[in-house]
C-alpha positions in Angstrom: -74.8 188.8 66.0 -76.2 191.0 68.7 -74.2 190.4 72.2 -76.2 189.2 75.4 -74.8 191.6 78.1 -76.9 194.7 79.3 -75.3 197.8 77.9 -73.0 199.7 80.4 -74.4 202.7 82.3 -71.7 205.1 81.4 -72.1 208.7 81.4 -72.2 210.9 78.2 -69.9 213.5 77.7 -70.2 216.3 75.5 -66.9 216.3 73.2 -66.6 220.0 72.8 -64.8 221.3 69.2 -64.3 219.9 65.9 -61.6 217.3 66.9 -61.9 214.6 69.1 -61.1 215.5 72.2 -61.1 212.9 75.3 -60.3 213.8 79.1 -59.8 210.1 80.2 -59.4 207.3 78.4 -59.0 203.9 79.7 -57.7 201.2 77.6 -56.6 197.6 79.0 -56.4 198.9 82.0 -53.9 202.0 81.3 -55.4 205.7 81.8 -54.2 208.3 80.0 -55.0 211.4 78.9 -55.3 213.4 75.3 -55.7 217.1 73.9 -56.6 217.0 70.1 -56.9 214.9 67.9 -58.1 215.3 64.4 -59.9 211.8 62.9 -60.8 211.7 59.0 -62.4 209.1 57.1 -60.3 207.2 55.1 -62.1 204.2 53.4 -65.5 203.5 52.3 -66.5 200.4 51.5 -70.1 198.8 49.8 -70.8 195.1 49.9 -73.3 194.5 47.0 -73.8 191.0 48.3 -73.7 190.0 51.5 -70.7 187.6 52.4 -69.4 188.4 49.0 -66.3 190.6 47.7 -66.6 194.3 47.9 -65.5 197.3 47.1 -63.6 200.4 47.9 -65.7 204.1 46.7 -64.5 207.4 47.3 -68.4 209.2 48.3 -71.3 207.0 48.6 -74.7 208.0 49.7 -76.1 207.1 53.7 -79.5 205.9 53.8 -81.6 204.8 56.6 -80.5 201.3 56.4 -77.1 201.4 55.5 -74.9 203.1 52.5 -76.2 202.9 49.1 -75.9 199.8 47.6 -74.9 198.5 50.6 -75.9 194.4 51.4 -79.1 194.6 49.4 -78.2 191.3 47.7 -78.1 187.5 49.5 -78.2 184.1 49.2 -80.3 182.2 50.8 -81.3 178.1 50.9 -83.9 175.7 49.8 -85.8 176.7 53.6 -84.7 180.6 52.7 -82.2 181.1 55.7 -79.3 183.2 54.5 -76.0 181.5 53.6 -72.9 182.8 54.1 -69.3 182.7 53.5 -69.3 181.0 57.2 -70.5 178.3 55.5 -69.1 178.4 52.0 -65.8 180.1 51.8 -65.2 180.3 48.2 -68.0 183.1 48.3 -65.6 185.7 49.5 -63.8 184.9 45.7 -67.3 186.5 44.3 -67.0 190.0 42.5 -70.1 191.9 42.3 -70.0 195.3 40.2 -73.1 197.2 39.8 -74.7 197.5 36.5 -77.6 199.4 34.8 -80.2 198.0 35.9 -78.4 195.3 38.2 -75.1 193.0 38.8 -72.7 191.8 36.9 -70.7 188.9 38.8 -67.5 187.0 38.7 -66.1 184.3 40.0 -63.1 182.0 39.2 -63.8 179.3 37.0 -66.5 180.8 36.0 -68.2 182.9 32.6 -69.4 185.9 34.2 -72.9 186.7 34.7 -75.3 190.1 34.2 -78.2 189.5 37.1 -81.1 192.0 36.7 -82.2 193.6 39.5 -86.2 192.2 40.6 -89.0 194.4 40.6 -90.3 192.8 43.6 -93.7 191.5 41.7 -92.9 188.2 43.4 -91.7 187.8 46.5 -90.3 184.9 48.6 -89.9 184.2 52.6 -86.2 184.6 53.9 -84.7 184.5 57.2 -81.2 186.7 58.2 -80.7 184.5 61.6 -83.4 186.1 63.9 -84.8 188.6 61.5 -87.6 187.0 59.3 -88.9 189.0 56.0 -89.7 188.9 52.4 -87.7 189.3 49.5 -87.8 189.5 45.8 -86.0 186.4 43.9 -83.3 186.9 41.1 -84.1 185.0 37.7 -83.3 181.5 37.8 -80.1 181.6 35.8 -78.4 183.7 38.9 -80.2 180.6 41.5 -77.9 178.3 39.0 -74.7 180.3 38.6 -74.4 181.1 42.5 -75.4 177.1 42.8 -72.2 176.1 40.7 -69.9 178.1 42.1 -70.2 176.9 45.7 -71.0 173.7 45.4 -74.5 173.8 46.7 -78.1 174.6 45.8 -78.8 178.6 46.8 -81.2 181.3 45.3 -80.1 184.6 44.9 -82.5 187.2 46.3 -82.7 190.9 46.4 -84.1 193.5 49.5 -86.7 195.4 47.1 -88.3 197.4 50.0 -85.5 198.3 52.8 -87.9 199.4 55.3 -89.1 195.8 56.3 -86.0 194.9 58.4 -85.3 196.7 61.9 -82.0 196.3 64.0 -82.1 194.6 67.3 -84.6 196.1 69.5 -82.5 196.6 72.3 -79.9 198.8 70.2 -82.1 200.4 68.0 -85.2 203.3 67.5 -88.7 201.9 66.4 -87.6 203.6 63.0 -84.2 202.5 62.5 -83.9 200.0 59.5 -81.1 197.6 58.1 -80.6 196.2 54.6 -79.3 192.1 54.7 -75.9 193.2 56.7 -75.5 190.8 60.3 -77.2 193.2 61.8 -76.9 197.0 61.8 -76.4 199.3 59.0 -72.6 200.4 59.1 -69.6 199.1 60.4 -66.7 201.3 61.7 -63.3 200.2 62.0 -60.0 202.4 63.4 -56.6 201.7 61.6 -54.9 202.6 65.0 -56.9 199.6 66.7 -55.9 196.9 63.5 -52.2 198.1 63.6 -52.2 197.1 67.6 -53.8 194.1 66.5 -51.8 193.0 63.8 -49.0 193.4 66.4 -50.7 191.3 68.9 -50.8 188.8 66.4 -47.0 188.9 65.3 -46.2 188.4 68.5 -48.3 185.6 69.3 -48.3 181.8 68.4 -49.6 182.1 65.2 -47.3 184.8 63.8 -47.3 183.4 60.5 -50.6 184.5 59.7 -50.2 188.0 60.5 -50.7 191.1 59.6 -54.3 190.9 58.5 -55.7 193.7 56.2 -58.6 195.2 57.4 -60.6 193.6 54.2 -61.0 190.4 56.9 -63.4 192.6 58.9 -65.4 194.2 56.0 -66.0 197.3 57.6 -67.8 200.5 55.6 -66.0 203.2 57.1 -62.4 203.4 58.0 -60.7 206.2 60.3 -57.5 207.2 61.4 -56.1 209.6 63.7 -57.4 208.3 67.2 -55.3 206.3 69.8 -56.1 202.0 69.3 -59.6 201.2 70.8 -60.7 204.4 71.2 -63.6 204.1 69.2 -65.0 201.7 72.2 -66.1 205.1 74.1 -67.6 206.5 70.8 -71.3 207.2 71.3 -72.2 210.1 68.3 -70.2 210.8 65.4 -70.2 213.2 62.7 -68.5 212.4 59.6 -68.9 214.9 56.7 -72.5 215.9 56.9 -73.5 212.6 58.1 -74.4 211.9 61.9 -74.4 208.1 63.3 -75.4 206.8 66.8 -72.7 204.2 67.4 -75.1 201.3 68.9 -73.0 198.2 69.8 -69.4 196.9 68.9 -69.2 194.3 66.8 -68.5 190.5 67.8 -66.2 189.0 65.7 -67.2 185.4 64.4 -65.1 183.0 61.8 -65.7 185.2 59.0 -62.8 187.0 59.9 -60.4 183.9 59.8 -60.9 183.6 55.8 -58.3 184.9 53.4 -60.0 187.2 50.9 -58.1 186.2 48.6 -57.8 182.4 48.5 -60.6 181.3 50.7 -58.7 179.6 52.7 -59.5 179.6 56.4 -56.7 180.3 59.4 -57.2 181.1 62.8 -56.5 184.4 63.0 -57.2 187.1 63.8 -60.5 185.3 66.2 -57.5 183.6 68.3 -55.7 186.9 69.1 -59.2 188.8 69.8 -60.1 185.9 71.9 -57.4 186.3 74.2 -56.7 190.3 74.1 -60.8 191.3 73.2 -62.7 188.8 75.3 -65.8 189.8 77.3 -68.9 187.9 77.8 -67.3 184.8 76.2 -66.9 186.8 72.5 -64.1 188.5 70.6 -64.7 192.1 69.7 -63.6 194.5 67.0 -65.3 197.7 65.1 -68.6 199.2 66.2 -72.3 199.3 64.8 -73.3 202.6 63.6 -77.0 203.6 62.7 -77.7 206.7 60.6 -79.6 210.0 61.9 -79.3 211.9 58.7 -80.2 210.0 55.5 -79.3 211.4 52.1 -76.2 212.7 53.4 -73.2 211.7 51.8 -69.9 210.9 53.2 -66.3 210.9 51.0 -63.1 209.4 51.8 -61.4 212.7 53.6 -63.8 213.7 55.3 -63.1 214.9 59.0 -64.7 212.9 61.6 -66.0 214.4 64.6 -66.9 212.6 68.2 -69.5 214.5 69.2 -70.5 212.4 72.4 -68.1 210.0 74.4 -67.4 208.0 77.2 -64.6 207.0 79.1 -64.8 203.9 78.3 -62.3 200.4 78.9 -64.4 197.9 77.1 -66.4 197.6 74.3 -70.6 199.0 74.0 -72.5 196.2 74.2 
């Protein structure tokens, strides 16, 4: 969901060193300052189909348009427009697992189902929101399965060719791709920035629902080790042997109010990012990366390194 506001005009600065290391950083309003601090990776997660469960690895490949395996997979209506689990809840209970030569799925109530992956000899229109493009159908029996378990008539369909889908223009490179995710490759969430959520949130009206895990925001990478919403002034990164641009943050949406676990919808975290992470009328957590070194690889451990920040006292967008 790309935001509306012109991106800010900050300066880059050069983030000399292997740690993160950050002169002035502004955050709600308080300056303060920091020496060292190492960041490491600790969480990767794939999403085989978009709005469905995913999954926790421990290395996974970076391609141009994402992590391997990444959002490849969706389902889409009788007019082809992605559905999500906006719309139907009960597809954040879906387990994908990859398979030779495809998917096996699970759901409750439910036998589960081996889904071979299309060749792409047919192809069908879709639409993910703005971005419109072709993709290869499942066999029927997956169009039926997926149908039953929400309630509703959906086809399965798979991104055979990732190269026909390019990020927002106005964040991206003429060559930059992205697989079926919202829209940009990776997602990068802090744990520093969730814990000062989560205690936003027990201390609000709605305390009850807290803490949230960070499985609501279905990030890819994870980090520790930086102050909460530092990753806001983030502008390069390199993590392992990879290298990302960090593009945009991400604008949260009701997504992030379902339970991963029940399907049942609340109204946090949105109502506590609404009134703490508010500009331009939208709630922000996590930033967008995009990838300048496919085939690298990236492994839960590895150290993370800013290699170009701002200061910066609101989110990139």
């Amino acid at each position: 969901m790309p935001g509306t506001a012109q991106p800010p005009d900050d300066r880059v600065v050069p983030a000399p060193g292997a740690a993160y290391r950050l002169a002035s950083c502004r955050r709600s309003g308080v300056t303060g300052s920091l020496t060292s601090v190492t960041l490491t990776l600790t969480g990767i997660n794939r999403y085989p189909i978009k709005s469905c469960r995913g999954h926790g690895v421990t290395c996974a490949v970076v391609e141009p348009w994402g992590l391997a395996g990444d959002r490849r997979w969706m389902l889409v209506d009788d007019d082809g427009c992605v559905v999500t689990a906006r719309q139907c809840p009960h597809l954040v209970l879906v387990r994908p697992e990859f398979q030779p030569g495809g998917l096996l799925v699970r759901a409750p109530d439910a036998d589960p189902l081996q889904v071979r992956t299309p060749d792409g000899a047919a192809l069908v229109d879709v639409r993910v929101f703005s971005s419109a493009l072709a993709a290869a159908p499942a066999p029927d029996e997956a169009h039926a399965w997926f149908s039953k378990v929400i309630g509703q008539p959906v086809r399965l369909v798979y991104l055979d060719d990732p190269t026909r889908r390019r990020p927002s223009p106005r964040y991206s490179k003429a060559a930059d791709r992205v697989s079926f995710a919202d829209g940009y490759p990776l997602l990068l969430a802090t744990e520093e920035s969730l814990a000062a959520l989560n205690d936003l949130i027990v201390k609000g009206p709605r305390a009850e629902e807290g803490p949230v895990p960070m499985a609501r925001f279905r990030p890819n990478l994870v980090v520790t080790g930086a102050p909460a919403w530092a990753e806001d002034g983030w502008r390069v990164l390199r993590i392992g042997a990879a290298q990302f641009r960090a593009v945009k943050a991400c604008d949260r949406c009701v997504l992030t109010t379902i339970d991963p676990d029940t399907a049942s919808r609340g109204r946090e975290p949105l109502m506590t990012l609404a009134r703490h992470r508010r500009w331009d009328g939208k709630a922000w957590f996590a930033i967008n990366l995009i990838p300048d070194s496919p085939g690298a690889a990236v492994r839960v451990g590895d150290r993370v390194e800013v290699t170009e920040q701002v200061a910066a006292g609101e989110p990139l967008r």
